[in-house]
N, C-alpha and C positions, 0 to 999 in steps of 0.2 A: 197756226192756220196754214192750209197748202198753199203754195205761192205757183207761179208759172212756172215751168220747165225753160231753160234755155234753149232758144232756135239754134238747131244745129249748122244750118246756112247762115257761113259769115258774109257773102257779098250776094247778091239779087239780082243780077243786069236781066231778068228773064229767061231767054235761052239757055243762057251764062248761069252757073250756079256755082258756088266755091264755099266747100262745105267746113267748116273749121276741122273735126276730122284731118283730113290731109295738109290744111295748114299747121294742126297741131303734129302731125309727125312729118312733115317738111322742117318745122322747126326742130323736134328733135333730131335730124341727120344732121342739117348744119353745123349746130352746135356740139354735133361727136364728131363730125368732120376736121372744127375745128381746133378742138382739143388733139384728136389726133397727131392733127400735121403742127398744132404746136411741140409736142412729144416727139414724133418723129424727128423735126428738126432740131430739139436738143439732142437727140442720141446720132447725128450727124449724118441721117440720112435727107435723102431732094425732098426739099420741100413739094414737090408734085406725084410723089408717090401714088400719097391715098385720095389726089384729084383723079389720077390713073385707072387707079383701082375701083372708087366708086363711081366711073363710068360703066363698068360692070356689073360691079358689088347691087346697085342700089334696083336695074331693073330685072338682075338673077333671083335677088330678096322677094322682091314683089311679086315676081311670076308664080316661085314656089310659095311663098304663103299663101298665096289665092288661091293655086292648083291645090292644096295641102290640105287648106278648108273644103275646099268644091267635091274634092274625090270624096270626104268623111261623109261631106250630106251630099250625096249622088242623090239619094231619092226625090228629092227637091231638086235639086241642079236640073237632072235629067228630064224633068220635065215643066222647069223656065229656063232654059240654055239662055236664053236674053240676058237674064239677072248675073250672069256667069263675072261678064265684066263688070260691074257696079258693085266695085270696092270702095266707093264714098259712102253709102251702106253699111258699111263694115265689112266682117269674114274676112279677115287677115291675122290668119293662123303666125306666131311668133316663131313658132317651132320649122315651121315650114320657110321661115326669111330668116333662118337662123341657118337652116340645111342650103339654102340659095347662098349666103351671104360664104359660109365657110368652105364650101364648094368653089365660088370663085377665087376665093381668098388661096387656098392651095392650087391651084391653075395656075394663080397669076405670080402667087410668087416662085412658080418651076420657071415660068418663063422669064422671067424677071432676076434670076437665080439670086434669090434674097432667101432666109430662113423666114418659112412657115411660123415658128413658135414666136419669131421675136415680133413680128407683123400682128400676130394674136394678142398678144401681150400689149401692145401699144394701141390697138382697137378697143381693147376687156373693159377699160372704163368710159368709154364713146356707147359701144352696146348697152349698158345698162343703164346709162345714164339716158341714152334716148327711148329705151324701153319706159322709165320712169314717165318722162315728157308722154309717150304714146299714149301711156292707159288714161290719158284727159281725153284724147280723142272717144277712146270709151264712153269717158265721159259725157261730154258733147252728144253724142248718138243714146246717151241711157241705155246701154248693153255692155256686158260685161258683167253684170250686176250677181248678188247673192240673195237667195231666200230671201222672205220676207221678215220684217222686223216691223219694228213700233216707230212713230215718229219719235216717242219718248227716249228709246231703247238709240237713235241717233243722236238726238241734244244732249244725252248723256256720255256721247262722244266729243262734248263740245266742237260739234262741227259747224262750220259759220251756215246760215241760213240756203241760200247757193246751192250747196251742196245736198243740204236735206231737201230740198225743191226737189231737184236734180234726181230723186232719190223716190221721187212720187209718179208712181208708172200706174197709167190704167188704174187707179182709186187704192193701190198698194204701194208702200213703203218698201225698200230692198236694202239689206247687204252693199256699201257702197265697196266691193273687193276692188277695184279698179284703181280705190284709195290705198287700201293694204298693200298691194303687189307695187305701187307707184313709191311709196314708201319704204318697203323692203328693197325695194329697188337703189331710191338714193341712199340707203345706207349701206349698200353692195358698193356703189360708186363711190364712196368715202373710203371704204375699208380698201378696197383698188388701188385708190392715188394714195393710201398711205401705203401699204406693196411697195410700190413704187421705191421705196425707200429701206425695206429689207434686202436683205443678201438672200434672193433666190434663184433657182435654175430658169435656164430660158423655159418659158410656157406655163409656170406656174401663178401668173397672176391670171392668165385665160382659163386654166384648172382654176381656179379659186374664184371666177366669175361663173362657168358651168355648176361646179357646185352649187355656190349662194342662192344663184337664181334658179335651178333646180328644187333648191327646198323649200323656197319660199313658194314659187307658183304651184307644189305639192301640196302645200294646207291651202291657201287659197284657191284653186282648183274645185278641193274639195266642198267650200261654201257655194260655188256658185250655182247656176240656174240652167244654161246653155252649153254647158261640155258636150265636146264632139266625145260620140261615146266608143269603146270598139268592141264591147258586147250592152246587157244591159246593164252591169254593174261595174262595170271597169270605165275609168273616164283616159280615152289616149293620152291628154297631155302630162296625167299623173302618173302612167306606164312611162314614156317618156322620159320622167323628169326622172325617177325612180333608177333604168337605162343610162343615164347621161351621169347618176349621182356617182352609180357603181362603175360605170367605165373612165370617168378623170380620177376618182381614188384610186381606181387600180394602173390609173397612169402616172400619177403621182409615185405611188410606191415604185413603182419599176424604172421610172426616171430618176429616182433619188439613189437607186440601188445600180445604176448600171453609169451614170455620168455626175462627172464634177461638178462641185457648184460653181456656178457663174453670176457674177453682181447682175442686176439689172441693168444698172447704170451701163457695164462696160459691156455692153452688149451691142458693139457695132458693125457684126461681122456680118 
C-alpha cells in the first residue's frame, strides 16, 4: 500500500522555512570538513588550513553548481530568472561544485604555497563521502530519481518501507538512483581511507576518487529521468564523467612515468 512521501521542510516558522535538503548537505560538509582537518593534522599540517580553505571552497561550489545547472536549462531559467536562486529546490549540479571547489582549491593552495595534490588527496575521502550524505537530499525533494519501476520490482530490493514511499511520485514508482550513487559512493570512501595506507604518489588517491566516482555516476546517469542533456541523446554529466575517466588515467600513467614514488603517509611537504 502507498504510504505518504516525506515533507521535505524540516522546520516551519512561516516565513522561515528550512528545508532538510540543505541540512542534509550542511551535514555532509561538516562531516568531510571534519575528517579532513582530522587528516590534515596527522600529516602535520595547521589544523585551520581547510577552515581556511572552505571559507572559499564552500560558496565557490555552490555558485558554480547552480550556474552549471542554470546555464544547461537556460530555456527555463531565462524565462523564471526568480527561480534562479532557489537552490532549496534543488538544481545543484555536482560537477559544477566539483569545478568551483578544485578551482579554489588550486588558488589557494598557490597562495598558501602548499602542494595542490597533497591537499586533493586529504579532501578525496571528505568529497565523496559528503557526495554520499548529499544524494538524501535528493532524496528528501523526490528528484534525482530513475524510470519507472513496480513497487514490487523495489521490495524486492529489500528496501525498508520509507524509501519505497519515497519512491511514489505522481501515482508512479521510480528508480530510487539517488540510493545507487549514495552507495557507490560510500564504498569510493572506504576504498579511499584504505589508500590511505598504500604506498602511492602524491594525488593519486584524488585520481582514484575522480575515477570511481566518474564510473559510477556513468551507469547511474544513465537510469535516470532528469539529465541535463547537451544534445538529444548525449546526457552531459555522462560526457563528463567519460572526460574526467580518461584524463586521471592518462594522469595517472604520466605521473607514474615521470616521478618517484612517495608514501602517502610522508607526504608533508
Amino acid at each position: 500500500m502507498e504510504g505518504y512521501p516525506l515533507n521535505p521542510i524540516a522546520i516551519d516558522l512561516g516565513p522561515l522555512q528550512v528545508h532538510w535538503y540543505g541540512l542534509i548537505i550542511g551535514f555532509g560538509i561538516a562531516l568531510g570538513f571534519y575528517l579532513a582537518t582530522k587528516e590534515s593534522e596527522r600529516l602535520g599540517w595547521d589544523k585551520e588550513m581547510f577552515a581556511d580553505l572552505l571559507i572559499w571552497a564552500i560558496p565557490a561550489a555552490i555558485i558554480c553548481a547552480r550556474l552549471y545547472y542554470v546555464i544547461f536549462q537556460w530555456g527555463y531559467y531565462s524565462q523564471n530568472p526568480g527561480d534562479i536562486i532557489k537552490i532549496w529546490n534543488g538544481g545543484i549540479a555536482i560537477h559544477g561544485a566539483l569545478i568551483g571547489a578544485v578551482a579554489t582549491a588550486i588558488i589557494f593552495s598557490r597562495v598558501k604555497k602548499i602542494s595542490f595534490w597533497k591537499l586533493a588527496d586529504i579532501a578525496a575521502p571528505s568529497l565523496i563521502l559528503g557526495q554520499a550524505i548529499g544524494r538524501w537530499g535528493n532524496f528528501m525533494n523526490q528528484e534525482a530519481h530513475g524510470g519507472e519501476v513496480s513497487r514490487s520490482f523495489l521490495e524486492g530490493l529489500s528496501l525498508p518501507d520509507f524509501i519505497i514511499n519515497q519512491m511514489y511520485i505522481d501515482g508512479t514508482y521510480y528508480h530510487p538512483t539517488f540510493l545507487y550513487e549514495s552507495i557507490w559512493n560510500l564504498l569510493g570512501f572506504a576504498l579511499l581511507m584504505w589508500l590511505r595506507k598504500v604506498n602511492l604518489k602524491r594525488g593519486e588517491i584524488f585520481l582514484t576518487y575522480v575515477i570511481w566516482y566518474s564510473i559510477g555516476r556513468f551507469f547511474v546517469e544513465g537510469l535516470r529521468t532528469d539529465s541535463l542533456m547537451l544534445t538529444d541523446s548525449l546526457r552531459i554529466a555522462q560526457v563528463i564523467s567519460l572526460v574526467l575517466i580518461a584524463g586521471a588515467v592518462t594522469l595517472f600513467v604520466i605521473r607514474r612515468k615521470n616521478k618517484e614514488n612517495v608514501p602517502y603517509d610522508s607526504q608533508l611537504g
